[in-house]
C-alpha positions as CSV (number, residue, x, y, z in Angstrom):
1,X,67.0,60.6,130.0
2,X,66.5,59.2,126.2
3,X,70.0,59.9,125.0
4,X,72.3,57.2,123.2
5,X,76.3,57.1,122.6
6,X,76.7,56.1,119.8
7,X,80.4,56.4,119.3
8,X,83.2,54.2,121.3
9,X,83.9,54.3,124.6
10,X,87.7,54.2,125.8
11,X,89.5,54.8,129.0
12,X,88.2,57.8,130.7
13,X,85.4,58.8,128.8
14,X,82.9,57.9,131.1
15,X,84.5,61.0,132.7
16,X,82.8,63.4,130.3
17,X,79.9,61.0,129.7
18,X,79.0,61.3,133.0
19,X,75.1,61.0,133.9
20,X,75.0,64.6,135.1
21,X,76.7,65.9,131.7
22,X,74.3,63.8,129.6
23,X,71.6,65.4,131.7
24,X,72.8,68.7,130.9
25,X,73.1,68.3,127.1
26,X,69.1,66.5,127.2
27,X,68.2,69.7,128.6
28,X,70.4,72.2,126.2
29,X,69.0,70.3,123.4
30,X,65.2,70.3,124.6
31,X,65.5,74.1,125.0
32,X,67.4,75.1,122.2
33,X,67.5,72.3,119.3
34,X,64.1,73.8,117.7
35,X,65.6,77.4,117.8
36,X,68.9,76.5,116.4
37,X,66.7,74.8,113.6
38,X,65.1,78.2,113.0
39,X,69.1,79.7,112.8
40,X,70.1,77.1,110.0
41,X,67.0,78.0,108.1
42,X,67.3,82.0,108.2
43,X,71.0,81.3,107.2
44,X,70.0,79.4,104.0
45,X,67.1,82.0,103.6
46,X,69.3,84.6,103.7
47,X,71.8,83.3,101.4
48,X,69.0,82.8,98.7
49,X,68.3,86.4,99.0
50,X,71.8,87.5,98.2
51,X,71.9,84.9,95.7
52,X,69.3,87.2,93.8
53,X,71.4,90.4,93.8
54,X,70.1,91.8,97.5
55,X,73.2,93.4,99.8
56,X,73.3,93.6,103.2
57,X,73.3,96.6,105.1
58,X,72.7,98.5,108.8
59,X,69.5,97.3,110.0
60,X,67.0,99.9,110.0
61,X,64.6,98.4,112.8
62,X,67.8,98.1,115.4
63,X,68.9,101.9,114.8
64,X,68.2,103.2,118.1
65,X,70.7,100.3,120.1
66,X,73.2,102.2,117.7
67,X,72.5,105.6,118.8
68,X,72.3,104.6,122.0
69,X,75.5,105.9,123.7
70,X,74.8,104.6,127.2
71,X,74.7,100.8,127.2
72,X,77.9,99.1,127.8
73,X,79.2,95.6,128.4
74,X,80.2,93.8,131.4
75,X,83.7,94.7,132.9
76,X,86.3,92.4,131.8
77,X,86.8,89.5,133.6
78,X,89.9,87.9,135.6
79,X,92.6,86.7,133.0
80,X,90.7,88.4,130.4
81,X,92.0,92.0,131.5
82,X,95.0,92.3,129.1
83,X,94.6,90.2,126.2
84,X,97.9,91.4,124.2
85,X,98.8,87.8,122.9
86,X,96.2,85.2,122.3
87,X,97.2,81.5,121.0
88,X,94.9,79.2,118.9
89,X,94.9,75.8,118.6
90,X,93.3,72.3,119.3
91,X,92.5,70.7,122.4
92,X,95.2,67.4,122.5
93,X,97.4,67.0,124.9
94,X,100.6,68.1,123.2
95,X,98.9,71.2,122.3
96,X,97.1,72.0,125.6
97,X,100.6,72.0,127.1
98,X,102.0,73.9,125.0
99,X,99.6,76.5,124.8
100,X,99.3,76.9,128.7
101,X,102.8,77.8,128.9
102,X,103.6,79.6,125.1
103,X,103.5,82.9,127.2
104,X,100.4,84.0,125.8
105,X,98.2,85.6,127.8
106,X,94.8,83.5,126.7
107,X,94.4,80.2,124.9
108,X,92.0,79.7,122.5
109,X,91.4,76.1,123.5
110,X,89.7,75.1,119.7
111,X,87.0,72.5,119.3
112,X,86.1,74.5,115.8
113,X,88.4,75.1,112.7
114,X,91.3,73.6,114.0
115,X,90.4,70.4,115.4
116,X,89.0,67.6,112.9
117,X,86.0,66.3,114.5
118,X,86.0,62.4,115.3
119,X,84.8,61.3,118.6
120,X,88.2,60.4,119.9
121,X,89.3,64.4,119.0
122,X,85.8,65.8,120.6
123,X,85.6,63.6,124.2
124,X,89.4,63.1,124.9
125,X,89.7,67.2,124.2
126,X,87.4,67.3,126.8
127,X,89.3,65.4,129.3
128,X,92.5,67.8,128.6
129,X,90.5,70.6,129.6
130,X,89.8,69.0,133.1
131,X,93.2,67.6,133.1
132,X,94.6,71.2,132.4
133,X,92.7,72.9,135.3
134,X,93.4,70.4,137.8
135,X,97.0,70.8,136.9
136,X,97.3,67.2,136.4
137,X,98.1,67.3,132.4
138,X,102.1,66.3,130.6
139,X,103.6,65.8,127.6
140,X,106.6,63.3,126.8
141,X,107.6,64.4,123.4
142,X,109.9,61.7,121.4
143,X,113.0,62.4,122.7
144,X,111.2,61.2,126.2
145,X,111.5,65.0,127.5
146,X,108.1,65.5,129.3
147,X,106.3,68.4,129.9
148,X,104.0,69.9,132.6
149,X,101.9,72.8,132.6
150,X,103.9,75.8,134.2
151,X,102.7,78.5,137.2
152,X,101.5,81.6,135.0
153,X,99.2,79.5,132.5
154,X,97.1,81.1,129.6
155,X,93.9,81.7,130.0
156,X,91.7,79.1,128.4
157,X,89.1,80.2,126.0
158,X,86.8,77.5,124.5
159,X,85.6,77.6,121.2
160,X,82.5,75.3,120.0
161,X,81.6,73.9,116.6
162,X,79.2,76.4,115.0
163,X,75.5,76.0,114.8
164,X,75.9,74.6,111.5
165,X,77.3,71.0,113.1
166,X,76.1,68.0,114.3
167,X,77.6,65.7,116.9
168,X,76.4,62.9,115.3
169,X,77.8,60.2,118.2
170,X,75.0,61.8,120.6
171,X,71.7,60.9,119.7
172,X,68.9,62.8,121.6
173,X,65.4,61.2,120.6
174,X,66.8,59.8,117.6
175,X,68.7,62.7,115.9
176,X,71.7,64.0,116.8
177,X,72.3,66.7,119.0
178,X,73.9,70.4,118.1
179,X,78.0,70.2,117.8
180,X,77.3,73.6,119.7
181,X,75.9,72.8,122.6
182,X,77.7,69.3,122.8
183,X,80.7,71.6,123.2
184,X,79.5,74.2,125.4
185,X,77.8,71.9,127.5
186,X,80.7,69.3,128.2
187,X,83.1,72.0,129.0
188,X,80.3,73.7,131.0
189,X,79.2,71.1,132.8
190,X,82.5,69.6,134.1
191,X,84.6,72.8,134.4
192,X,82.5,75.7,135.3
193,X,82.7,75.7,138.9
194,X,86.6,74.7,138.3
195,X,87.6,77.6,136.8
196,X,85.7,80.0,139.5
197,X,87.5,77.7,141.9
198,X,90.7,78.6,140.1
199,X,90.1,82.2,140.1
200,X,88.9,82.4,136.7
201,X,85.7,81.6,134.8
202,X,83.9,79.6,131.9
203,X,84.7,81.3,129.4
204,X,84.3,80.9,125.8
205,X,84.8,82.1,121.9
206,X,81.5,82.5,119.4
207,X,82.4,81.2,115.8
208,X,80.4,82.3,112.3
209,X,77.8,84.1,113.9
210,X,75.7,85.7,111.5
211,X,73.0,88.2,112.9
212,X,72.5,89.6,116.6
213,X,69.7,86.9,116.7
214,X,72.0,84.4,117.1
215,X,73.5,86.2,119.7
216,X,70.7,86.1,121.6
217,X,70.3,82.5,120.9
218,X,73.9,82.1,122.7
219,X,72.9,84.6,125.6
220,X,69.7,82.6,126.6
221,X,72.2,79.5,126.6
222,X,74.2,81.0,128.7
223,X,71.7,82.6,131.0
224,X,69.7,78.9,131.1
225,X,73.0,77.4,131.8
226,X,74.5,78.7,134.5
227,X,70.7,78.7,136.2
228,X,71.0,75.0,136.3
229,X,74.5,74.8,137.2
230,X,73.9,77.4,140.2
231,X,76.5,79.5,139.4
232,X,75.5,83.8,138.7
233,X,74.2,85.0,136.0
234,X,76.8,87.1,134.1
235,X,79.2,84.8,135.3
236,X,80.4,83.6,131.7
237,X,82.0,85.6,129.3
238,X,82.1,85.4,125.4
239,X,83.8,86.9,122.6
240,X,82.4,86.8,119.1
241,X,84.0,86.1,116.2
242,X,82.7,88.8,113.2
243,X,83.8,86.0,110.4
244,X,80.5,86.8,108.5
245,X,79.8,89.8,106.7
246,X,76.2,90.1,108.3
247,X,77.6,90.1,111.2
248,X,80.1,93.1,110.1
249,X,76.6,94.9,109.8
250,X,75.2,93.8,113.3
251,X,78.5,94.4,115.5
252,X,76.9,96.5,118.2
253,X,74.0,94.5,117.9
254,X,75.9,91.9,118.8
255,X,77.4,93.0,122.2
256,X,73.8,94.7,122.7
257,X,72.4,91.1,122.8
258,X,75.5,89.7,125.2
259,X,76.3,92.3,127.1
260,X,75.7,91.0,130.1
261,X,78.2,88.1,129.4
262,X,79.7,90.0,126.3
263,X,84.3,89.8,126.0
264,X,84.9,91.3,123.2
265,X,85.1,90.9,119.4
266,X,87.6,88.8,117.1
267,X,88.4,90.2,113.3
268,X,88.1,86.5,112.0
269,X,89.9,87.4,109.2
270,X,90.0,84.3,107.2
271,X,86.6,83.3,107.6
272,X,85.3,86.6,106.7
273,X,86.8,86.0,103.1
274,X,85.5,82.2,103.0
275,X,82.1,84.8,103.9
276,X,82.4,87.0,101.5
277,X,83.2,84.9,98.5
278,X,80.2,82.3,99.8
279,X,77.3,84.5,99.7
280,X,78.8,86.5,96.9
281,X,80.5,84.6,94.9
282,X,78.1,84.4,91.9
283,X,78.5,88.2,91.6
284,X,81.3,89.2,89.0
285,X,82.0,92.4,91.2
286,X,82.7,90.4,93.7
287,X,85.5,88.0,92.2
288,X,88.5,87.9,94.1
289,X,92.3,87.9,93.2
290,X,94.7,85.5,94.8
291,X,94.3,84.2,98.3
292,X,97.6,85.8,99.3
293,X,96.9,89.7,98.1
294,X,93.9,90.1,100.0
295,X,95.9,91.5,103.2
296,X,94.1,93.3,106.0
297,X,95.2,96.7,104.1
298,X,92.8,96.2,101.2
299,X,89.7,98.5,101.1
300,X,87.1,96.2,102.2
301,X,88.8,94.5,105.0
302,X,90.6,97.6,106.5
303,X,87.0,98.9,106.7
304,X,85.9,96.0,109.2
305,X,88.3,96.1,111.1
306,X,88.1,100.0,111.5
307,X,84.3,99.5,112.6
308,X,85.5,96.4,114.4
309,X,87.7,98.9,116.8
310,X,85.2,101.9,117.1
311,X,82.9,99.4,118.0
312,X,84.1,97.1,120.7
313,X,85.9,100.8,122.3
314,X,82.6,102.8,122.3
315,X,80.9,99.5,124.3
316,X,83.7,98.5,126.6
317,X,84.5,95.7,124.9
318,X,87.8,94.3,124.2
319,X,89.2,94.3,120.2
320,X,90.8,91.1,119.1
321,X,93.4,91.2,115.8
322,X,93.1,88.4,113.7
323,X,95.3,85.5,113.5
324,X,99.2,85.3,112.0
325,X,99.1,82.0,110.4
326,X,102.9,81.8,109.7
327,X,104.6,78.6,111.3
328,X,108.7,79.4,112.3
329,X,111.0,77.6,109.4
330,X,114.5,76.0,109.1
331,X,114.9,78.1,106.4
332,X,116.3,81.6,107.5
333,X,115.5,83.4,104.4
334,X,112.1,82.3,104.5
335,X,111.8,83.5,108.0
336,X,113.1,86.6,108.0
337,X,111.0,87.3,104.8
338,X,108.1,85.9,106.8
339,X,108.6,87.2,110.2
340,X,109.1,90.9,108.7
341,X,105.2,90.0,107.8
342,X,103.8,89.0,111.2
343,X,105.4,92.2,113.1
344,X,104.3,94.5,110.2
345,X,100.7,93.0,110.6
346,X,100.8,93.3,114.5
347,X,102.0,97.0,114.7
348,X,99.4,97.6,112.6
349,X,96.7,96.0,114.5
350,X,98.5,97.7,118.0
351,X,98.4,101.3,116.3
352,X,94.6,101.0,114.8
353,X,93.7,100.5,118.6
354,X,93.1,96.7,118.8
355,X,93.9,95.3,122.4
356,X,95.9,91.8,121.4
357,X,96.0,89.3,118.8
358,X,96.1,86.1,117.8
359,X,99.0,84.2,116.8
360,X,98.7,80.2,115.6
361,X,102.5,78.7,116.8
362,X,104.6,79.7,120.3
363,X,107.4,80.7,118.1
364,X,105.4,84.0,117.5
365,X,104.2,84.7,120.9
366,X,107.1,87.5,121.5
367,X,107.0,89.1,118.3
368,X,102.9,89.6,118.7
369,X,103.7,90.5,122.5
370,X,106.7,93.1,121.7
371,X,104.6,94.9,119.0
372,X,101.5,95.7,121.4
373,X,104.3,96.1,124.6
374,X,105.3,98.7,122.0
375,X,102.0,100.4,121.9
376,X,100.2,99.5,125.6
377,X,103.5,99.7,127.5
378,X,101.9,98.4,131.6
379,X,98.4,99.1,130.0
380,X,96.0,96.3,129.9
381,X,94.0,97.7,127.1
382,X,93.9,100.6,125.2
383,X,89.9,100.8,125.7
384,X,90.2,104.5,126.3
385,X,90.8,104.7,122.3
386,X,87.4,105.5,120.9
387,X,88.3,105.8,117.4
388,X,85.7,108.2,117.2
389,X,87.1,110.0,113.9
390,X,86.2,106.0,112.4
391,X,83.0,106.4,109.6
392,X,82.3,102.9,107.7
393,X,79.6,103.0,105.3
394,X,77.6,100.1,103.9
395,X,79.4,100.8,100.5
396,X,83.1,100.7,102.3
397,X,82.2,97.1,103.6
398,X,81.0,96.0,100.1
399,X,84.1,97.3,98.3
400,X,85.4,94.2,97.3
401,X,85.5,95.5,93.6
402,X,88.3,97.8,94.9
403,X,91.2,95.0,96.2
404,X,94.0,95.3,93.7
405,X,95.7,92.3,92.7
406,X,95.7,89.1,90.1
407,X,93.7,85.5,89.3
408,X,97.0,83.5,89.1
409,X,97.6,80.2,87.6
410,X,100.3,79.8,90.6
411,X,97.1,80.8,93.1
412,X,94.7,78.6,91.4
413,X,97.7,75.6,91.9
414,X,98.5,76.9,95.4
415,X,94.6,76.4,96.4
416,X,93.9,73.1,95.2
417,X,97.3,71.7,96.1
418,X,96.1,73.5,100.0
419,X,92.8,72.5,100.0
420,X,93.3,69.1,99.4
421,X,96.6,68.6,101.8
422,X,94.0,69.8,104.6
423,X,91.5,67.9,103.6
424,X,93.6,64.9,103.5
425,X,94.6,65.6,107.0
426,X,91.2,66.5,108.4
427,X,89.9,63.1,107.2
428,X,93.3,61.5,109.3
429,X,91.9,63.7,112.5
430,X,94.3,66.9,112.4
431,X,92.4,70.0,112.0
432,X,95.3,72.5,112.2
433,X,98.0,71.1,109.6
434,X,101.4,72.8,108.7
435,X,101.4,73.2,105.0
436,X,103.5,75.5,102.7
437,X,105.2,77.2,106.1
438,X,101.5,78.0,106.8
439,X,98.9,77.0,110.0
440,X,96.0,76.1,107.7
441,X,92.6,75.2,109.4
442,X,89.1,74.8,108.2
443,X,89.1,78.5,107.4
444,X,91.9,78.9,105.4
445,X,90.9,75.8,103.4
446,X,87.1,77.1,103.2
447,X,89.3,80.3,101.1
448,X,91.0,77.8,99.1
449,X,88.1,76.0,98.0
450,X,85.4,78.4,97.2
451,X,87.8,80.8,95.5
452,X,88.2,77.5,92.9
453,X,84.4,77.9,93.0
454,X,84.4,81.5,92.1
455,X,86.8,81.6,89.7
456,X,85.4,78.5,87.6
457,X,81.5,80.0,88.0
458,X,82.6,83.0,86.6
459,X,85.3,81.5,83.9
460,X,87.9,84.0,85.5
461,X,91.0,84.8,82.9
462,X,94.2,84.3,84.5
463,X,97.0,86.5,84.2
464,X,99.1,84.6,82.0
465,X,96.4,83.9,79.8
466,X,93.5,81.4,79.8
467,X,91.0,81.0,81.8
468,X,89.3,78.9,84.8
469,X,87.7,75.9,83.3
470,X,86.1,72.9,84.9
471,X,89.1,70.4,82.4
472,X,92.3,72.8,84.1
473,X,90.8,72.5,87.7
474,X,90.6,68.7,87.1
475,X,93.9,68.3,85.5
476,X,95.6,70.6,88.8
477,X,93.6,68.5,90.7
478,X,95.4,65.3,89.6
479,X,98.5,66.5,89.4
480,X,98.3,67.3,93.0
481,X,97.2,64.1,93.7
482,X,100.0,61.9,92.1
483,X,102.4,64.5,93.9
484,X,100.8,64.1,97.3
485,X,100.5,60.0,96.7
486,X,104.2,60.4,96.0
487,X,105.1,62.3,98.9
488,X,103.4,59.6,101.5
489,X,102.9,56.2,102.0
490,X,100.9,53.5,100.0
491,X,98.6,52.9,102.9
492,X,97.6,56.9,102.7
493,X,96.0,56.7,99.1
494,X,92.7,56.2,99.9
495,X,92.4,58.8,102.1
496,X,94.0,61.2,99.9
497,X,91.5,59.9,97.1
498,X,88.5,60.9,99.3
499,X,89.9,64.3,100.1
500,X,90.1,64.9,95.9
501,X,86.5,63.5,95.9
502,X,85.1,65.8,98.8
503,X,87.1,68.6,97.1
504,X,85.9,68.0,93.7
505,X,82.1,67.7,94.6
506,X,82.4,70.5,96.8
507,X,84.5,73.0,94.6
508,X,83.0,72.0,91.4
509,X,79.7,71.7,91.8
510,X,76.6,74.1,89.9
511,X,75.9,75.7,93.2
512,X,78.7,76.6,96.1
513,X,77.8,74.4,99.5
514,X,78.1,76.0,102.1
515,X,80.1,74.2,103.5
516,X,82.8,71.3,103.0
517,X,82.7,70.1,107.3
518,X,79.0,69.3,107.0
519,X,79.3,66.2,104.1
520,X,82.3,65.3,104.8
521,X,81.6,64.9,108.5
522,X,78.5,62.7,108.1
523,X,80.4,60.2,106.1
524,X,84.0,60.0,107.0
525,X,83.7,60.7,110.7
């Protein structure tokens, strides 16, 4: 085994580090590290291409998987038969129990956008997991009121880092090894047979997929894995997350690829914008208007989700809304204002045929549960919906020219004020921080960011006159600074310093990275 830790070790972590699981990630990363390689570099090849003026569109070479109206994907799995609520969050303790027992019916159990990544995050995340299933997990909250995980639990869902991460505290031949497979493999390895034990299964979400190659990429994984576990093949289930507009184009290519192991499909909402605007944003048709009028209703994004529906129903598969990022107030007018919003988006999901959806905080666990109760009634699903009358052209994907709204000065504020409070709590280890009444994670603040990017690339006027300049992004930028170095404590102002500088070199630069987890994770984490 040539494999070195190079981060900490603390109380239980040899747990997680055990020889067998360091085995098992040698072995994931000799079969897969080169092929992941290949992912990164068709991503970036890609990206190139659309950076010349090429589109995407329905693959011409996978048109026969399409017409095929036979194939279908494996039967749902136990605890993944009604899906009407799903919860997202990280992986600490606090949240675990409180997940398990929000009344949801699955946890997404987040290792991704909503957990910052430092080792202790990553490892002790890990232990809660095994904790969780062994029923041996509490919580003490400040008042010294403990809690334990409940009878009916949710079920947990795991979601990796994307391919695009490195777990650089696990060095495999001197490089470190893929954030993916760290993640996959950890849980894998140590809670696999658990689960089954437990009635249940590994099961697992698939973020920023881009193509169904990478699909296949996951399904060999999976099919590799549980072949050296000794568990059946087929025994894992995934869902994928269609947060990339390639991947809009290459849904049933998608499940075609997994189907054997294939869930479902998310409508990643927010990450499909941070998509859009990334490989497009250099395209004046493609500008944007304010973070907060591009709702699920506009043209381009109430065409995904149509084709998102239709999709998953014709395969078998299970449609997943996307997630109501509203955290409960003290203020009741802000609430009721707020709330109204969440059931209005959840209805809608529960009428367009979706199955469940995802909600970020416990307080909206009933109001996501009572709008699909509304619509499933003692249904699991509502896969018998087809959606058949559903067409979605390349064009109706594309039609971001067509969303209605306004370049504000209040949204250029409202990003870089957002941005860099998440950032400045990322770099402190919290990956799902409570800003402006909001749940902002990577995602949101991936939006935030490369709208800044957009708008200044393109010197975008804003409604009250003026336009986005490099001077009026810095100027916002400080002010946001001296407010947040006013709001907190002395000892916080260098971290809030290197959030402005990540944000600055990221937002501002000629070209757009791709993105802000990558740079900032090699050098503050």
């Amino acid at each position: 085994m040539n494999i070195q830790i190079t981060g900490p070790m603390a109380d239980r972590y040899d747990e997680i580090l055990s020889p067998k699981a360091l085995d098992f990630l040698v072995a994931l990363d000799r079969e897969f590290a080169a092929r992941r390689v290949a992912v990164l570099d068709t991503r970036r090849a890609r990206r190139a291409r659309y950076a010349e003026g090429q589109l995407p569109g329905f693959l011409p070479e996978t048109a026969g998987i399409r017409a095929d109206p036979d194939w279908r994907v494996a039967p749902p799995a136990p605890g993944l038969v009604d899906r009407r609520v799903e919860i997202t969050g990280p992986t600490d303790r606090r949240m675990t129990v409180n997940a398990l027992n929000s009344g949801a019916r699955v946890w997404l159990a987040d290792f991704e956008d909503a957990l910052a990544p430092t080792w202790h995050n990553v490892i002790s995340g890990q232990l809660n997991l095994v904790d969780a299933i062994d029923r041996r997990i509490d919580f003490t909250d400040q008042r010294g009121k403990r809690y334990v995980v409940g009878p009916d639990p949710a079920t947990i869902v795991v979601r990796p880092r994307g391919w695009h991460l490195v777990e650089k505290h696990l060095v495999v031949d001197g490089r470190p090894i893929s954030a993916s497979l760290v993640d996959f493999g950890l849980y894998f390895v140590h809670c696999a047979q658990r689960q089954l034990d437990a009635g249940s299964g590994p099961y697992f979400y698939l973020p920023k997929l881009e193509d169904h190659r990478e699909a296949r990429l996951w399904n060999d994984v999976f099919r590799f894995a549980q072949q050296y576990v000794g568990i059946p093949q087929g025994t894992i289930r995934a869902t994928v997350l269609v947060e990339t507009i390639t991947a809009a184009f290459e849904m049933e290519e998608i499940l075609y690829e997994l189907r054997e192991h294939a869930a479902g499909l998310n409508a990643g909402r927010w990450d499909y914008i941070f998509s859009i605007i990334k490989n497009f944003g250099c395209r004046d048709d493609f500008v944007l208007p304010d973070r907060g009028e591009v709702t699920m209703t506009v043209p381009f994004m109430r065409a995904y989700t149509e084709l998102l529906v239709r999709t998953c129903h014709r395969r078998g598969a299970h449609a997943l809304g996307g997630m109501a990022a509203f955290i409960p107030s003290r203020d009741p007018e802000v609430n009721t204002v707020a709330l109204a919003r969440v059931r209005a988006d959840k209805e809608r999901e529960a009428d367009d045929g979706f199955d469940g959806s995802w909600v970020a905080h416990p307080g909206l666990v009933e109001i996501c549960r009572e709008s699909f109760d509304a619509v499933l009634g003692d249904r699991p699903h509502q896969l018998d919906r087809l959606r058949a009358e559903v067409t979605v052209t390349a064009d109706d994907l594309l039609a971001v020219d067509r969303t209605p709204g306004r370049v504000s000065a209040d949204g250029l504020r409202g990003n870089i004020a957002v941005a860099l409070r998440y950032l400045d709590a990322w770099l402190g280890g919290t990956g799902a921080a409570a800003i402006f009444n909001l749940m902002e994670d990577a995602a949101t603040a991936e939006i935030a960011r490369c709208q800044v990017w957009q708008w200044l690339h393109h010197a975008t006027p804003l409604a009250e006159g003026g336009r986005v300049t490099p001077d009026r992004v810095r100027a916002l930028l400080a002010d946001e600074v001296a407010t947040l170095c006013a709001e907190r404590d002395p000892a916080d102002r260098q971290r809030i310093t290197d959030a402005a500088a990540i944000l600055e070199r990221t937002a501002l630069a000629d070209d757009l990275p791709a993105f802000f987890t990558t740079e900032a994770y090699a050098h503050h984490m």
